[in-house]
N, C-alpha and C positions, 0 to 999 in steps of 0.2 A: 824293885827289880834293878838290878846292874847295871850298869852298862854295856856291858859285855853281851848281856841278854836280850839287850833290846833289838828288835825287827827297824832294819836301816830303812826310810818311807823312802820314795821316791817319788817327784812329783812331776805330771808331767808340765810341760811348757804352756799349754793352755791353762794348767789350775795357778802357774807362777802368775802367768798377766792377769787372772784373775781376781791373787791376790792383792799384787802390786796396783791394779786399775781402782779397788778400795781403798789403798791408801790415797792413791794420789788425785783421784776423779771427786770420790765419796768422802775426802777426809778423814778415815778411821783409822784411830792413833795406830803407830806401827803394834805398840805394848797389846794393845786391842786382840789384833791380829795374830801374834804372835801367841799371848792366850790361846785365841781360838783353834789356830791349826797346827799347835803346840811346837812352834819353832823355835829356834832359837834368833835373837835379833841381829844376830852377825852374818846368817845366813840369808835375814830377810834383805838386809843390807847389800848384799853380794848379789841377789835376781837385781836388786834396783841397780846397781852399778851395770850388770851385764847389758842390761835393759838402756841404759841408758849408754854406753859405751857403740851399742847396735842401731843408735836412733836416726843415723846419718840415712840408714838401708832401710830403716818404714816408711821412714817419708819422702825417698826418693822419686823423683816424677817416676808417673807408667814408663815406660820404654826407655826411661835413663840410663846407660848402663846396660842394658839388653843388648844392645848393639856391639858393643864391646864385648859381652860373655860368648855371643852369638858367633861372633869372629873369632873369638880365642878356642871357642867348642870346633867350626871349620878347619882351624890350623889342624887342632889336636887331631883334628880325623882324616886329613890332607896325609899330614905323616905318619900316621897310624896305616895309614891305606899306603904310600909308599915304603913302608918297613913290610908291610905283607906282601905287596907285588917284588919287592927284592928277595925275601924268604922263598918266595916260590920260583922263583928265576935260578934261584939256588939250589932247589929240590930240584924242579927240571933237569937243570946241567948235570946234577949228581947224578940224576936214575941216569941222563944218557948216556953217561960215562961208565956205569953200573952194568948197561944193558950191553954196551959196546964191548966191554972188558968181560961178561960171559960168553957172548960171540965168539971172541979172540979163543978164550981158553975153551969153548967146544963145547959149553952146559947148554947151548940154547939149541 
C-alpha cells in the first residue's frame, strides 16, 4: 500500500503515556514498541519530548498555580461582565433615544 493510501491513526493522549510509561517505567526498547504500535521512531521521540517539555505541570504541587489561574479566570470575568454592563448601558441609551425621537415624530 502507498502512502498515499494509508489511514492517518491517531492516538489518543492516554494510549501516548501509555506507551511512553513502557519505555521509560518497563524498559521496553523504543525499536520494541515502535514494532509493536507500528510507529515510526521520530514520532515516538516527539510524545517523549512533549511529555517531557510538560513535566514542570504533572508534578506541580495540588493548589500550586490554582491560585493564580483562579485569579486570572476572576479578572477575565470582572471585565467580561464590565464590557456587558457597558453594552447594555448602550442599548438602553439608544432604545431611549429611539423611543424619544418616535414620540417627537408622532409614531407612538
Amino acid at each position: 500500500m502507498s502512502k498515499r493510501g494509508r489511514k492517518r491513526r491517531n492516538f489518543s493522549a492516554a494510549e501516548k503515556a501509555t506507551i511512553l510509561r513502557r519505555h521509560l517505567v518497563d524498559k521496553v526498547p523504543v525499536s520494541d514498541l515502535c514494532d509493536e504500535y507500528k510507529l515510526q521512531p521520530g514520532l515516538f521521540y516527539l510524545w517523549q519530548q512533549q511529555a517531557l517539555a510538560n513535566l514542570e505541570r504533572a508534578i506541580e504541587k495540588p493548589g500550586n498555580g490554582e491560585g493564580e489561574r483562579q485569579a486570572a479566570q476572576e479578572r477575565k470575568i470582572a471585565t467580561l461582565e464590565a464590557k456587558l454592563a457597558k453594552k447594555d448601558s448602550i442599548i438602553a441609551e439608544i432604545s431611549e433615544e429611539y423611543v424619544a425621537l418616535k414620540k417627537e415624530l408622532g409614531e407612538l
